[in-house]
TORZA-46149 format. One record per residue (C-alpha): residue number from 1; chain; z negated, y, x. Coordinates in nm, 3 decimals. Layout:
N
{vexlo NUM, A, {Z, Y, X}}
...
// end
This chain:
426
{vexlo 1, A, {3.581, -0.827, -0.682}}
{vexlo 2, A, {3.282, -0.579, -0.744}}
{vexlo 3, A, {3.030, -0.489, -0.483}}
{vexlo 4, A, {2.761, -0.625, -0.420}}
{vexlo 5, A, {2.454, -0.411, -0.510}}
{vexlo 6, A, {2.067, -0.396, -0.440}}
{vexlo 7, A, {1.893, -0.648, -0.721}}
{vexlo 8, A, {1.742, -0.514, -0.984}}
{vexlo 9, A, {1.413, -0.348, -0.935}}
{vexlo 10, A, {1.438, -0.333, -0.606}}
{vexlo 11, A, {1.560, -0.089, -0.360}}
{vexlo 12, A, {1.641, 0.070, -0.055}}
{vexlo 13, A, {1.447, 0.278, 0.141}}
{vexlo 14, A, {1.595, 0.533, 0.342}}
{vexlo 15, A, {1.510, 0.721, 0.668}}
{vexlo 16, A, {1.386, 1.070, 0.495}}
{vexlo 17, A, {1.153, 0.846, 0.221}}
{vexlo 18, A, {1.045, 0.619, 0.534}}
{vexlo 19, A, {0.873, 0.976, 0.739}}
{vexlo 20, A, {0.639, 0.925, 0.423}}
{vexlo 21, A, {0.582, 0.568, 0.401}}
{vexlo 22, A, {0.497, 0.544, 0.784}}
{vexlo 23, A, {0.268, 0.880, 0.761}}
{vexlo 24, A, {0.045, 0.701, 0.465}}
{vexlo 25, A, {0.082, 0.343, 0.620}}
{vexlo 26, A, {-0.071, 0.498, 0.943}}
{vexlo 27, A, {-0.328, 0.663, 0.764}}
{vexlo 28, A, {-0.421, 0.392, 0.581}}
{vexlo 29, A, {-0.495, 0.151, 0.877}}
{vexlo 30, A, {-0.662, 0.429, 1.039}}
{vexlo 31, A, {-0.918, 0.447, 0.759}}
{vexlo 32, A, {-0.965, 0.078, 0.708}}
{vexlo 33, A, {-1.052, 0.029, 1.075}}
{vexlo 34, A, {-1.283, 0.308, 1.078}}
{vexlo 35, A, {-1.501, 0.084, 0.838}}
{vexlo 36, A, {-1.457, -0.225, 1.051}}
{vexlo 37, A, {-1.159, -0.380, 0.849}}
{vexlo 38, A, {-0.922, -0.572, 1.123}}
{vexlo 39, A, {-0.566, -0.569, 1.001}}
{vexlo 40, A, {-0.423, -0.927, 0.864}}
{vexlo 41, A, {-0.078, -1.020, 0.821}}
{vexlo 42, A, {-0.004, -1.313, 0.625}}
{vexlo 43, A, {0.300, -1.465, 0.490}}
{vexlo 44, A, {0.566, -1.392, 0.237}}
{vexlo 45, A, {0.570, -1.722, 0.131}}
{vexlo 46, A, {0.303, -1.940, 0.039}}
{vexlo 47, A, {0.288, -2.288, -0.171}}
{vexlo 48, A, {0.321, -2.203, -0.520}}
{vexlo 49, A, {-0.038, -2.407, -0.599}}
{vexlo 50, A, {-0.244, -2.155, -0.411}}
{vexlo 51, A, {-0.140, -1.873, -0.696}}
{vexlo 52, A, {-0.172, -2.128, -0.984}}
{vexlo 53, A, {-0.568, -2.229, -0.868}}
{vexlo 54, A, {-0.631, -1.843, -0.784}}
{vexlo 55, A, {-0.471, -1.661, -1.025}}
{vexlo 56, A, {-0.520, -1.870, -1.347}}
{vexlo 57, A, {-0.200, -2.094, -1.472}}
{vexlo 58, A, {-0.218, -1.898, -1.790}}
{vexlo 59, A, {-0.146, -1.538, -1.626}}
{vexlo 60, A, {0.121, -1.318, -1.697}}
{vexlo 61, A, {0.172, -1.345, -1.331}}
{vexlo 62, A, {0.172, -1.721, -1.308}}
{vexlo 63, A, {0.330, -1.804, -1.647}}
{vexlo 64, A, {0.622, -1.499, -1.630}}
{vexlo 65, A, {0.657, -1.335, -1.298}}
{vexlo 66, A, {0.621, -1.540, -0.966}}
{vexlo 67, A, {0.937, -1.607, -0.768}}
{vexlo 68, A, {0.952, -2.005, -0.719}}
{vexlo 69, A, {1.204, -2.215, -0.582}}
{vexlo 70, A, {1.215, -2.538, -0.435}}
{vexlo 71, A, {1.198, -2.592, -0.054}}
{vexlo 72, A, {1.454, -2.819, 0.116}}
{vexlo 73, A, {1.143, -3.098, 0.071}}
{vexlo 74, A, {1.091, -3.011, -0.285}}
{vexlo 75, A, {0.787, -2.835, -0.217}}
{vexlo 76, A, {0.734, -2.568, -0.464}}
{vexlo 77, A, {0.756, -2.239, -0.274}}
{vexlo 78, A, {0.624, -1.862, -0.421}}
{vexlo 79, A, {0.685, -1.532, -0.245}}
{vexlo 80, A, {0.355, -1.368, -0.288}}
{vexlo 81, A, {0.263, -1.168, -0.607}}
{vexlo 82, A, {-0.101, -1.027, -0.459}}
{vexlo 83, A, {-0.245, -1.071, -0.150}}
{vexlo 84, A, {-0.624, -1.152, -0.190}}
{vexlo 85, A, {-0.504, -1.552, -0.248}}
{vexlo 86, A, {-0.314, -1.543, 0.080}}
{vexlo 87, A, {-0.600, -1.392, 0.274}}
{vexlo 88, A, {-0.861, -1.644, 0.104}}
{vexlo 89, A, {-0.619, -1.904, 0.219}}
{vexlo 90, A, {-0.629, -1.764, 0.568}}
{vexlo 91, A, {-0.998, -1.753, 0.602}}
{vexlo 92, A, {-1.022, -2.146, 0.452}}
{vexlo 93, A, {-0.780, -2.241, 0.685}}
{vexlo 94, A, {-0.912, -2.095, 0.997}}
{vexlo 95, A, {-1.286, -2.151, 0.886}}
{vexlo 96, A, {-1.381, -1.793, 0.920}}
{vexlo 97, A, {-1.749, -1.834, 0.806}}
{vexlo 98, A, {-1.827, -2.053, 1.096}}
{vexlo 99, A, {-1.736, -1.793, 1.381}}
{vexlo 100, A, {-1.926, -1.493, 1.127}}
{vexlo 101, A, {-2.118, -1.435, 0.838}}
{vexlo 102, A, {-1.930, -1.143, 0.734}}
{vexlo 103, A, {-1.597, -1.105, 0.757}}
{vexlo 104, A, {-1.377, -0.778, 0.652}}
{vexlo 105, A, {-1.021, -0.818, 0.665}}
{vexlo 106, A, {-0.746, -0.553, 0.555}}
{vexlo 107, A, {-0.403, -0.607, 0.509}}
{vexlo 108, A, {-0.053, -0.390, 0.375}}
{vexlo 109, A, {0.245, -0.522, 0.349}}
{vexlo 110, A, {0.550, -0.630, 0.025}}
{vexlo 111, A, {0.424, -0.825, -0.270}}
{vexlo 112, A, {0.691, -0.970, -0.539}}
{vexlo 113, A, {0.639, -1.026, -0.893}}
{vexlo 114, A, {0.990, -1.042, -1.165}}
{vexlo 115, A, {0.834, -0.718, -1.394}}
{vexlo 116, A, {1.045, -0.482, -1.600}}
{vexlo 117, A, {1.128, -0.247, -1.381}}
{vexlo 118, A, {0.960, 0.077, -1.448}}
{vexlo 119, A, {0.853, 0.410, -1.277}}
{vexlo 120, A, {0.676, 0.355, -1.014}}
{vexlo 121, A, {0.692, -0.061, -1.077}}
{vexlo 122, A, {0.949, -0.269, -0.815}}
{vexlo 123, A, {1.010, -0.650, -0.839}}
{vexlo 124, A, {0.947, -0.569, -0.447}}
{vexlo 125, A, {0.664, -0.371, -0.387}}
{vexlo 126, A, {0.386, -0.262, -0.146}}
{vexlo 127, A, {0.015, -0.309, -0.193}}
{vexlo 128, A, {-0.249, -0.205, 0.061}}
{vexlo 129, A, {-0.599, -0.398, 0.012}}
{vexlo 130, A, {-0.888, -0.501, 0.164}}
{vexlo 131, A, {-1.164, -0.802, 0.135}}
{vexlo 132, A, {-1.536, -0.816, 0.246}}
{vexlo 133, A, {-1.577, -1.215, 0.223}}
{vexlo 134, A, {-1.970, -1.316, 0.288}}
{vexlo 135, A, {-2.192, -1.134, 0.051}}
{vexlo 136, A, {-2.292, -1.169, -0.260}}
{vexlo 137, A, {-2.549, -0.822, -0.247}}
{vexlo 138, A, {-2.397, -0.526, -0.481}}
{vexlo 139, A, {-2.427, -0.306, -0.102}}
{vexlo 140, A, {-2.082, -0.526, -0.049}}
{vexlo 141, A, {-1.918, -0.389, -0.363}}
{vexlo 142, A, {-2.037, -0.055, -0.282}}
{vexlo 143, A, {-1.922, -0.021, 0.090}}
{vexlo 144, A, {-1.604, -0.184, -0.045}}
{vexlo 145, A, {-1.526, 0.059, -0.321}}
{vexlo 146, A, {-1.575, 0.370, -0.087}}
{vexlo 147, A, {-1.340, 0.212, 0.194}}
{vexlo 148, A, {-1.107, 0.230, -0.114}}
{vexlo 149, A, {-1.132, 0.582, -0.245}}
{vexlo 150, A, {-1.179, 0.698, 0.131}}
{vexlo 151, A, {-0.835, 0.494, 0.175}}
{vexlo 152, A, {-0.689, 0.723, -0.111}}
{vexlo 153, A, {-0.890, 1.056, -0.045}}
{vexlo 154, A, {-0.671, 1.020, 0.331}}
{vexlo 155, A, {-0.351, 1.007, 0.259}}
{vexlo 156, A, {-0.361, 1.326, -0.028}}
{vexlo 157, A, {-0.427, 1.142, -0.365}}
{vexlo 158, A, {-0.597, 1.399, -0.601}}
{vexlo 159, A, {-0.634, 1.432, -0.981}}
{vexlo 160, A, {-0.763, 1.024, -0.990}}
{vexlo 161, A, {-1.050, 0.893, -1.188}}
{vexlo 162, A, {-1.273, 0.568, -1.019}}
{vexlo 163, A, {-1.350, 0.397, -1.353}}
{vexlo 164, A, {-1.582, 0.070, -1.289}}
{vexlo 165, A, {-1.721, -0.239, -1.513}}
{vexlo 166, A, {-1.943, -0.542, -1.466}}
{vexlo 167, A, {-1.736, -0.870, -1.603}}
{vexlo 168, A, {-2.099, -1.050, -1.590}}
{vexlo 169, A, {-2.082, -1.429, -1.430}}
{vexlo 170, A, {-2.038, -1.784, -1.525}}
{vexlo 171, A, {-2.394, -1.789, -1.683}}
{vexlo 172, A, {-2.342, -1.457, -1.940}}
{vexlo 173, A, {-1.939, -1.469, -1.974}}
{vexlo 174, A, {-1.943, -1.773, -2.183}}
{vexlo 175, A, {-2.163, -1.618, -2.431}}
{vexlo 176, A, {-1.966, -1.309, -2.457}}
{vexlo 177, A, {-1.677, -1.499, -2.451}}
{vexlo 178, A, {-1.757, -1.683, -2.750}}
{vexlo 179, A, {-1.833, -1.377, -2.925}}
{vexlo 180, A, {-1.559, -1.213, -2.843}}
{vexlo 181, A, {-1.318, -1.478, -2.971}}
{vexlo 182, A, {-1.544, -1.500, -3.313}}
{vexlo 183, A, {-1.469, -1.101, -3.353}}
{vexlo 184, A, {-1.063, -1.099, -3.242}}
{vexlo 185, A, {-1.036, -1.405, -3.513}}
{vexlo 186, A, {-1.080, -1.184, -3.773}}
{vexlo 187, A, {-0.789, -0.939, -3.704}}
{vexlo 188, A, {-0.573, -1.173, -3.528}}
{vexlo 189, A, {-0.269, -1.000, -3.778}}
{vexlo 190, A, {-0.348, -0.693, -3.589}}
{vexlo 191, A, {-0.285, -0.784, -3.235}}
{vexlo 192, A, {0.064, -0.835, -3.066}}
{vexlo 193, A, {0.203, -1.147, -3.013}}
{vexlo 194, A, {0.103, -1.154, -2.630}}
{vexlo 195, A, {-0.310, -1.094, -2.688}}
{vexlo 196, A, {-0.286, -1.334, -2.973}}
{vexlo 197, A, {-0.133, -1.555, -2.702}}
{vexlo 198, A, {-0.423, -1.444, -2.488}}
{vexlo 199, A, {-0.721, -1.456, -2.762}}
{vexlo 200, A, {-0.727, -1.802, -2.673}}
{vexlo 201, A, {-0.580, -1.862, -2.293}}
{vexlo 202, A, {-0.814, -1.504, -2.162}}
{vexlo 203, A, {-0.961, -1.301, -2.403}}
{vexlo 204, A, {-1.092, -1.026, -2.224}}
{vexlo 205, A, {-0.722, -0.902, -2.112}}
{vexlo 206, A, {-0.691, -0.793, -2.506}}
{vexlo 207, A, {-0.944, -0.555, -2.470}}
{vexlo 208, A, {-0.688, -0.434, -2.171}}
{vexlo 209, A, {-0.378, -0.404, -2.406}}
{vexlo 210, A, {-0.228, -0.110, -2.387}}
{vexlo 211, A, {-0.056, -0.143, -2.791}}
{vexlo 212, A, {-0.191, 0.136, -2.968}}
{vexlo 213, A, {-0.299, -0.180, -3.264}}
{vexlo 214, A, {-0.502, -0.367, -3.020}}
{vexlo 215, A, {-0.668, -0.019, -2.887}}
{vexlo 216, A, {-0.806, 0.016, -3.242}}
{vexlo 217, A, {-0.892, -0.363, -3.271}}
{vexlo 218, A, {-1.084, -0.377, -2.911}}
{vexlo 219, A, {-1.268, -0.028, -3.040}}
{vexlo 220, A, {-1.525, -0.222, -3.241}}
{vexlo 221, A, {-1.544, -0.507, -3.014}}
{vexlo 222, A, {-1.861, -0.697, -2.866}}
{vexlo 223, A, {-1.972, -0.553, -2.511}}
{vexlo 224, A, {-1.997, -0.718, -2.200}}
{vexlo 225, A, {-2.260, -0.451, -2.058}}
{vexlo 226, A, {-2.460, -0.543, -2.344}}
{vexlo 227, A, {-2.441, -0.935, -2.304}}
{vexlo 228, A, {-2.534, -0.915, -1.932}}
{vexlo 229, A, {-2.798, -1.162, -1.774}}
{vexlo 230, A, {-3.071, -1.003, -1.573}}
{vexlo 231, A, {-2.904, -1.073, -1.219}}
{vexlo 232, A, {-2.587, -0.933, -1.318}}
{vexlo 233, A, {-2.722, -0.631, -1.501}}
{vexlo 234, A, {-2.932, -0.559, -1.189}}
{vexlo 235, A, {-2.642, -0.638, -0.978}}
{vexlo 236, A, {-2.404, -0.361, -1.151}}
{vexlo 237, A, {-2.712, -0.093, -1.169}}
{vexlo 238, A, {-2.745, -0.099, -0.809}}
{vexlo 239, A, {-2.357, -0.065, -0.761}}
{vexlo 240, A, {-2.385, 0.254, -0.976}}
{vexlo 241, A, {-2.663, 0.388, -0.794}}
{vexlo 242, A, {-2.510, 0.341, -0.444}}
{vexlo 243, A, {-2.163, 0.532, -0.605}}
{vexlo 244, A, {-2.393, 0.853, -0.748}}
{vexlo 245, A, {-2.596, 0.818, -0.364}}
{vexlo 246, A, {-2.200, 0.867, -0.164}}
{vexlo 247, A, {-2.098, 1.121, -0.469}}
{vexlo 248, A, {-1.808, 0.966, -0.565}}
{vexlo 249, A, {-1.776, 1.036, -0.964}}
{vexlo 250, A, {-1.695, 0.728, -1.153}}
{vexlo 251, A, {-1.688, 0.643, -1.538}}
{vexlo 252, A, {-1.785, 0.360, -1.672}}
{vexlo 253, A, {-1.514, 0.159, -1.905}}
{vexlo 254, A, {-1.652, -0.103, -2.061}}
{vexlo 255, A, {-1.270, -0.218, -2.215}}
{vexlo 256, A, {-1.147, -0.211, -1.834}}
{vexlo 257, A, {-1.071, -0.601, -1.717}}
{vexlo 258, A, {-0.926, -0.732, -1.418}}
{vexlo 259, A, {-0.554, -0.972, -1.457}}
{vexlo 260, A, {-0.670, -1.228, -1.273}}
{vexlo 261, A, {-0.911, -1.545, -1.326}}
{vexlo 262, A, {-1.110, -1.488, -1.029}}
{vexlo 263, A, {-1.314, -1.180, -1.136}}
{vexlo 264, A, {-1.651, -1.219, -1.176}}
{vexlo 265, A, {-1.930, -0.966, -1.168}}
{vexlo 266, A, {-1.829, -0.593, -1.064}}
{vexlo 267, A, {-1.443, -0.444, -1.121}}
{vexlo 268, A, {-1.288, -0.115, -1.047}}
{vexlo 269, A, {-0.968, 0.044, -1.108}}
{vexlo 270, A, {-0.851, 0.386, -0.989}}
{vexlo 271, A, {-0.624, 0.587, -1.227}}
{vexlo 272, A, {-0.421, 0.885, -1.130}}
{vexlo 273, A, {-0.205, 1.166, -1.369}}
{vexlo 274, A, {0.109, 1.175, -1.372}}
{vexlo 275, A, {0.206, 0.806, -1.407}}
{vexlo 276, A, {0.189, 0.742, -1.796}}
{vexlo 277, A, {0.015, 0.435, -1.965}}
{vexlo 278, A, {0.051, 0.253, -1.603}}
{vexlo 279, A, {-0.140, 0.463, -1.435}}
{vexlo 280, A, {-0.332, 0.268, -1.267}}
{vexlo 281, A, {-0.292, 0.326, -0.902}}
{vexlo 282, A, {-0.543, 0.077, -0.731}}
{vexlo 283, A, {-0.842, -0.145, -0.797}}
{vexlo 284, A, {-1.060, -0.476, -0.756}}
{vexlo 285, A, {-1.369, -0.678, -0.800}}
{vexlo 286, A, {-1.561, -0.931, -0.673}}
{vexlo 287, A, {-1.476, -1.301, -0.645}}
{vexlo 288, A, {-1.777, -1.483, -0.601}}
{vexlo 289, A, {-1.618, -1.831, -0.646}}
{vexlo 290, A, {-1.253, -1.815, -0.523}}
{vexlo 291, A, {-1.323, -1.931, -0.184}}
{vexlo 292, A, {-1.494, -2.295, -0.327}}
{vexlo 293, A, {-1.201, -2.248, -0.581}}
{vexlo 294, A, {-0.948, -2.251, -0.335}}
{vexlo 295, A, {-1.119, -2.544, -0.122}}
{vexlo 296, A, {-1.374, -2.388, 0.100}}
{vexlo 297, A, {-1.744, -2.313, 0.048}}
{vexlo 298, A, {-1.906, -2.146, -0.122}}
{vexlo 299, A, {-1.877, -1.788, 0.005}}
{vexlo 300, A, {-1.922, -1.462, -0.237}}
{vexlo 301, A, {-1.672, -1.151, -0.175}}
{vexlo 302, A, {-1.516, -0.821, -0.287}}
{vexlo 303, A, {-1.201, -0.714, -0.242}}
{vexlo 304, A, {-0.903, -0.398, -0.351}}
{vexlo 305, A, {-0.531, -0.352, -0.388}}
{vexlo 306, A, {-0.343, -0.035, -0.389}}
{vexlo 307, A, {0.011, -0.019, -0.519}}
{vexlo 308, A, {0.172, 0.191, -0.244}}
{vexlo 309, A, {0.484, 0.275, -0.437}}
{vexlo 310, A, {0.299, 0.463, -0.754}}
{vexlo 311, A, {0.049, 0.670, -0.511}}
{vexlo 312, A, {0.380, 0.792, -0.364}}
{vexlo 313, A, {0.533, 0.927, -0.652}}
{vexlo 314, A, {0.191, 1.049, -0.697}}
{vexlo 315, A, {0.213, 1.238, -0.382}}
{vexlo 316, A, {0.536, 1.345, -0.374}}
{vexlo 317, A, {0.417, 1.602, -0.652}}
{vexlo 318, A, {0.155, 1.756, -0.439}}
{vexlo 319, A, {0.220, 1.731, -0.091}}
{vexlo 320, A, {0.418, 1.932, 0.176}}
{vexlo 321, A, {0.735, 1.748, 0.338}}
{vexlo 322, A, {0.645, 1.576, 0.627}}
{vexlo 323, A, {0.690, 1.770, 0.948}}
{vexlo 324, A, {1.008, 1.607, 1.164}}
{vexlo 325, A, {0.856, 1.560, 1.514}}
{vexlo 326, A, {1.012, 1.805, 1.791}}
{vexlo 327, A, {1.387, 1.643, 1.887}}
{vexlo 328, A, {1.622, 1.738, 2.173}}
{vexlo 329, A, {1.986, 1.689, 2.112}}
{vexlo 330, A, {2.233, 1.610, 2.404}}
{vexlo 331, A, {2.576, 1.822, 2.419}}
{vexlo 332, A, {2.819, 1.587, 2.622}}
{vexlo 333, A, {3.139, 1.740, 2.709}}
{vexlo 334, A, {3.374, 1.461, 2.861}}
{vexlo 335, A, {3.313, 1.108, 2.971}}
{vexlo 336, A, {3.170, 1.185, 3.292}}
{vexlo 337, A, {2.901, 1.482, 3.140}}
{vexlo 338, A, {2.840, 1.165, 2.921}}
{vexlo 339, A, {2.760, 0.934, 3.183}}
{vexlo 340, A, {2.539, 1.144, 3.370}}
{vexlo 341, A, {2.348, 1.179, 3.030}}
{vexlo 342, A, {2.240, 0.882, 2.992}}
{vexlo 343, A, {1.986, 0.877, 3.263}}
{vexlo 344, A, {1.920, 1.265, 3.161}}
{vexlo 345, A, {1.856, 1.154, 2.831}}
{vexlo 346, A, {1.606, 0.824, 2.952}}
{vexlo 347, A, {1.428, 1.084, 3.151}}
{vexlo 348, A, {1.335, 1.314, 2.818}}
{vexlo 349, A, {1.255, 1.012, 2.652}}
{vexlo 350, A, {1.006, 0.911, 2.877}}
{vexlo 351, A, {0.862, 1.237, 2.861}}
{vexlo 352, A, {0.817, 1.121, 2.472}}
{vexlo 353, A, {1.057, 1.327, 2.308}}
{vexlo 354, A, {1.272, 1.190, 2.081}}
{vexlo 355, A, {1.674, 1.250, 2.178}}
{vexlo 356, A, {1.989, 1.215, 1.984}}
{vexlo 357, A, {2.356, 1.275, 2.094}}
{vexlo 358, A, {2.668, 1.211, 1.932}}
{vexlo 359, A, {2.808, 0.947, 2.072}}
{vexlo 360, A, {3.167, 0.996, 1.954}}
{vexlo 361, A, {3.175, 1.277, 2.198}}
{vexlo 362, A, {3.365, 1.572, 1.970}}
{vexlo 363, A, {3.433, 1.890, 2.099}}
{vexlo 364, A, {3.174, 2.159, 2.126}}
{vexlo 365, A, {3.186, 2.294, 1.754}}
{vexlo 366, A, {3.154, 1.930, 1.614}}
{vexlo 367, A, {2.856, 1.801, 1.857}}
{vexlo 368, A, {2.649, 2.146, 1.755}}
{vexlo 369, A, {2.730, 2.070, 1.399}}
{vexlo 370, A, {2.573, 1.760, 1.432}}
{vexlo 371, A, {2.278, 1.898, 1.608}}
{vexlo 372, A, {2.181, 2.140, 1.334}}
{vexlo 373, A, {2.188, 1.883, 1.088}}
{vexlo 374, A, {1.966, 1.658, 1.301}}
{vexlo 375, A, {1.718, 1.953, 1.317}}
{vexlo 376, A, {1.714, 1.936, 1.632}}
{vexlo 377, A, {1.450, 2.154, 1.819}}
{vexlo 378, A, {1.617, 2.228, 2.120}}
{vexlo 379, A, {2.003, 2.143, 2.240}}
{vexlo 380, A, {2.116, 2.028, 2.634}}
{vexlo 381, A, {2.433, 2.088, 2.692}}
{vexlo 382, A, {2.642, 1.917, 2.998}}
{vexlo 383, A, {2.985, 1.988, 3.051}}
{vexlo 384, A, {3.205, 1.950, 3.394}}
{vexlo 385, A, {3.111, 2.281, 3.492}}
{vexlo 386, A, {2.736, 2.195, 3.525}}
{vexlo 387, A, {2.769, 1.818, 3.637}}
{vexlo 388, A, {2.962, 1.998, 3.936}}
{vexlo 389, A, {2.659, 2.241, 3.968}}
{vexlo 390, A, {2.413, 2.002, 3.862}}
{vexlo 391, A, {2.291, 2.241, 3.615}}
{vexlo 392, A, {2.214, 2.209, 3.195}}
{vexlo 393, A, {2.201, 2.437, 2.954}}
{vexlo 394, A, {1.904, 2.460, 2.696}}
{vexlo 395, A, {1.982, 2.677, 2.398}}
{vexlo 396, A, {1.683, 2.676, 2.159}}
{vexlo 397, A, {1.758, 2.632, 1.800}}
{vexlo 398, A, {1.458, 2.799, 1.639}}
{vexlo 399, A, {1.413, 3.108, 1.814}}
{vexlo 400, A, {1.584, 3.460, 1.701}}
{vexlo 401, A, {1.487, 3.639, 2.017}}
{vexlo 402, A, {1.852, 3.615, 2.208}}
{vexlo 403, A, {1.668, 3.591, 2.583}}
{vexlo 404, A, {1.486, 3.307, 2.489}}
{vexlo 405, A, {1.808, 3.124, 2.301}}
{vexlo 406, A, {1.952, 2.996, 2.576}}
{vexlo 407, A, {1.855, 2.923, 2.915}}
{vexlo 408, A, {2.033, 2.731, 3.217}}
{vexlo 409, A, {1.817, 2.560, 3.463}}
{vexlo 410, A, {1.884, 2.319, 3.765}}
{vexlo 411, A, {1.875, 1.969, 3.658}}
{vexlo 412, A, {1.587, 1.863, 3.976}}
{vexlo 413, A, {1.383, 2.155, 3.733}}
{vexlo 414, A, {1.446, 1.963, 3.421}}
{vexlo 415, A, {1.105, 1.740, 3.432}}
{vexlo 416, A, {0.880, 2.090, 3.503}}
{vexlo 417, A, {1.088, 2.229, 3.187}}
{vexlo 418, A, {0.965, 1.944, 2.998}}
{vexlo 419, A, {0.648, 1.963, 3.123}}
{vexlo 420, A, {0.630, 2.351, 2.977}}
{vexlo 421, A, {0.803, 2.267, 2.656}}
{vexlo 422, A, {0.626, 1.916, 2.543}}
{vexlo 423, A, {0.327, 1.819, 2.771}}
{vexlo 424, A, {0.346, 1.619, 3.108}}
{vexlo 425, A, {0.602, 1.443, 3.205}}
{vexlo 426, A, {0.614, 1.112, 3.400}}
// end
């Protein structure tokens, strides 16, 4: 019988890759509630009709990649491929707009979509986002973008380009649409099966493809900027005028679209080097009618994802390894140094240092083996000799000078050393 083994793109995540994830989950927060966005956690599961009404039956994400399964009831089940739906659901449910006009919600947490695995792509992965639900004014989009790039600027992301478009609204899109459909027509032998698929289901996601045949095709196509009605042109003027007023450099790509249905108006992507044609490490729009889509009224909002997993390998290019916080190690020798310990041990940990020991109690040569590879900052060692003296030595790991490298101290002196060494002690 073989083992079993982690499923296919997904993974483990060990204690040395977990320093980093914590550092830029931290961070992240940190940032988000600096601009007023209150953390919300929502489930892994939700009922597979919320994605099909938000997301657009006709998806990739919908059609290819969701993971659905029947419920003991028979009630269609999804884990969640995006969070924006589950949010919207959230705010529906809990009728959000009655208790404040504006609401800004952030949230960060594993999303789940059955992808080809690829670098930097998961079937299990982590997305960080945001949503500012109440506003339909283009000062929404614009606060909302710079929570995002301020989100990225924190935890180290460099070499990234904030490239931005206007997918007009359900008075201008039809028009383009419609034009845009006459144009792909006509070189419908050019494109790949999937946009020929898509010429007809969602035609802007060909201008999107990333097949060097439908780059060419999408080169000469119709523009959206140039089909824009009055509000929306205004709209996506003002959005560019607020980015040049915060300095944040953007591009505009006029071929950039948004995967899901409920774009309207204003999208953004962020791409990064280093990642190869998926490079595209975050982005967002505004969803003017996804709330009344989904059941509620009819409330206007912007929101952002971040795929957590591509920054990182991102990152991991650039930045410094995480500094391990000071540790002390504990040096039992025998079962009674052992027991006395443990209440030596609770004591440093209330003092908030972090303490390890090895709990097979070795000899000597083995426990300090296991110390050094713990990095340990500092080691305590108790054998019989000082549990009858009610002493403990502290040999310090870093040091070279041989006075300071070890010291022995009365254990009743053992919260003023920690006091010294780490801050006060309780």
């Amino acid at each position: 019988m073989s083992n079993i083994q982690v499923i296919r793109g997904m993974r483990d995540i060990f204690p040395d890759q977990v320093i980093w994830w914590q550092r830029m989950e931290r961070t992240l927060i940190d940032v988000m509630q600096k601009y007023g966005y209150g953390e919300i956690r929502t489930p892994f599961l939700e009922q597979s009709e919320l994605f099909k009404r938000s997301i657009g039956e006709q998806t990739d994400i919908v059609e290819k990649e969701m993971y659905t399964f029947r419920d003991r009831d028979e009630s269609l089940l999804t884990l969640r491929p995006e969070g924006t739906a589950s949010v919207i659901r959230a705010y529906i449910e809990q009728t959000q707009w009655k208790k404040e006009p504006i609401t800004r919600w952030g949230y960060l947490g594993p999303m789940f979509r059955h992808e080809k695995p690829q670098k930097g792509r998961y079937r299990q992965f982590t997305q960080v986002g945001a949503e500012l639900i109440g506003s339909a004014e283009p000062a929404a989009d614009v606060e909302l973008i710079d929570v995002m790039m301020s989100c990225l600027f924190a935890i180290g992301l460099k070499d990234m380009k904030l490239q931005i478009n206007s997918l007009g609204c359900p008075v201008c899109r039809p028009g383009y649409r419609q034009d845009l459909v006459g144009y792909l027509s006509g070189k419908q032998s050019k494109l790949c099966e999937n946009c020929r698929r898509r010429m007809i289901s969602n035609p802007l996601r060909v201008l999107d493809c990333k097949e060097s045949d439908c780059i060419q095709v999408s080169l000469q196509a119709p523009r959206m900027l140039e089909k824009l009605c009055e509000a929306c042109a205004t709209h996506f003027e003002f959005v560019v005028s607020g980015l040049r007023e915060l300095s944040l450099g953007y591009e505009i790509n006029d071929k950039m679209v948004r995967g899901l249905d409920y774009y309207t108006r204003t999208a953004f992507e962020v791409v990064a080097e280093g990642l190869g044609a998926q490079n595209a490490v975050a982005g967002g729009g505004r969803y003017d009618g996804l709330v009344a889509q989904l059941g509620g009224p009819q409330v206007e909002a912007v929101g952002f994802s971040a795929g957590l997993d591509r920054i990182l390998i991102n990152l991991l290019q650039t930045l410094d390894e995480p500094t391990k916080p000071d540790t002390v190690f504990f040096v039992s020798l025998g079962e009674k140094a052992w027991k006395a310990s443990l209440q030596l041990m609770k004591l440093v940990r209330k003092a908030g240092v972090a303490v390890e020991s090895d709990v097979r109690m070795g000899s000597m040569k083995s426990q300090m083996k296991r110390a050094d590879k713990a990095q340990a900052r500092f080691v305590m060692i108790l054998g019989q000799n000082e549990l009858e003296n009610q002493r403990i030595i502290i040999r310090d790991m870093r040091t070279r000078v041989q006075e300071k490298k070890q010291q022995e101290i009365a254990l009743s002196e053992l919260p003023v050393w920690l006091s010294a060494n780490f801050g006060s002690c309780e």
